[in-house]
C-alpha positions in Angstrom: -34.0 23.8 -20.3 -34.3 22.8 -16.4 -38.0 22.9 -15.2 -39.1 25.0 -12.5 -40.6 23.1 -10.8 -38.9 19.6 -8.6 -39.9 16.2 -9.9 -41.9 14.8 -7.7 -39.9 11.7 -8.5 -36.8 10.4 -7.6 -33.9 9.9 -10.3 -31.9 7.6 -10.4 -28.0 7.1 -10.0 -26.2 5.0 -12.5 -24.8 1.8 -10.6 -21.7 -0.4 -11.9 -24.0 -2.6 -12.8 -25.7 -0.5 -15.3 -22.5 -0.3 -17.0 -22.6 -1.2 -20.9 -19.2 -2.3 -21.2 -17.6 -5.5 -19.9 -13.9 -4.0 -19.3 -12.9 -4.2 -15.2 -12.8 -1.2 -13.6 -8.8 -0.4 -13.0 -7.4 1.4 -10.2 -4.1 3.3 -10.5 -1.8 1.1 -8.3 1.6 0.1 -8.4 4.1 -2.9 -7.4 6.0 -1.6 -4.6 9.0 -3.5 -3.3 10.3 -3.4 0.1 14.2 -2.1 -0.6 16.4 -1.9 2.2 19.3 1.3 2.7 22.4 -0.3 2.3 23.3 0.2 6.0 19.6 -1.6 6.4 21.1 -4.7 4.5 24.7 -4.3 5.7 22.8 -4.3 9.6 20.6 -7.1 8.8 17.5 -4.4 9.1 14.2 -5.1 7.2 12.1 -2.6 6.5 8.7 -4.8 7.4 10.1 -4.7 11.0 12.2 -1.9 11.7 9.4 0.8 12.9 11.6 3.3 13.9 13.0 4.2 10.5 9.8 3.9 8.9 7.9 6.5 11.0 11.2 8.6 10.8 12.7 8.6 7.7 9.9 7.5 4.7 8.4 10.7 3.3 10.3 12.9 5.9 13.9 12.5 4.3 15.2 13.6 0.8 17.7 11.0 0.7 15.1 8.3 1.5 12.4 10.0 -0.9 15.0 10.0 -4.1 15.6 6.9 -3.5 11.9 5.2 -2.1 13.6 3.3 0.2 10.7 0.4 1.9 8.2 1.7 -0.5 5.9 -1.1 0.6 6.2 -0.8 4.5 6.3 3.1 4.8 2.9 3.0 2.5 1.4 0.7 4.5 2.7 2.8 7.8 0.9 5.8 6.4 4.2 7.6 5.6 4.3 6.6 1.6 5.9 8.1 -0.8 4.0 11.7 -3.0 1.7 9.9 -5.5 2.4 5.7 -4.8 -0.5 4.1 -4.5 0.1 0.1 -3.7 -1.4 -2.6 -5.0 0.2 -5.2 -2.8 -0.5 -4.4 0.5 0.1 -7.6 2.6 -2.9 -9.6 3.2 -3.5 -11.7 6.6 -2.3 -15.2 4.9 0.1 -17.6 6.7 3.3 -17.2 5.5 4.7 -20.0 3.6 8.0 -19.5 5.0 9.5 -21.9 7.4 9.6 -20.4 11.4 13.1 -20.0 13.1 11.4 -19.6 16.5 11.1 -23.6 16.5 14.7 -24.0 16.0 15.3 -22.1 19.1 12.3 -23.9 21.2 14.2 -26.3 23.8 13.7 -29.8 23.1 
């Protein structure tokens, strides 16, 4: 039975580090890939890039929503897809991939 009266003091929350157990704590992400619509690929269009289709068609289109087309880019654009949550959102790294812009630096 609750007292009447307020404690005078203060309880305390439970922290993760009052935890008993030693599993990790999981969040409920998933892999998302960055697929292209086959006029995208047929155009040469990526979907990491190609802004206009991503604020336009993500979550706004029922073709593109059967299909999730640029999962990846229209979650990270704020226009994902009802319920995706993720887990690889691109992190600030250098990319490991050569640059073409040197190639086309005069000499």
């Amino acid at each position: 039975m609750p007292s009447s009266m307020p404690s005078s003091e203060p309880s305390s929350m439970p922290s993760l580090t009052d935890r008993t157990d030693a599993s990790p704590i999981s969040i409920d992400c998933i892999i998302c890939d960055d697929e292209e619509t086959p006029w995208m690929k047929n155009n040469e269009k990526d979907c990491s890039t190609f802004y206009y289709v991503i604020n336009t068609y993500c979550n706004k289109s029922t073709y593109w929503n059967n299909n999730k087309f640029c999962r990846l880019s229209c979650y990270n654009a704020g226009n994902g897809y009802a319920g995706d949550v993720c887990c690889n959102v691109p992190s600030s790294e250098p990319s490991s991939e050569p640059s073409s812009m040197a190639s086309s630096m005069p000499s």
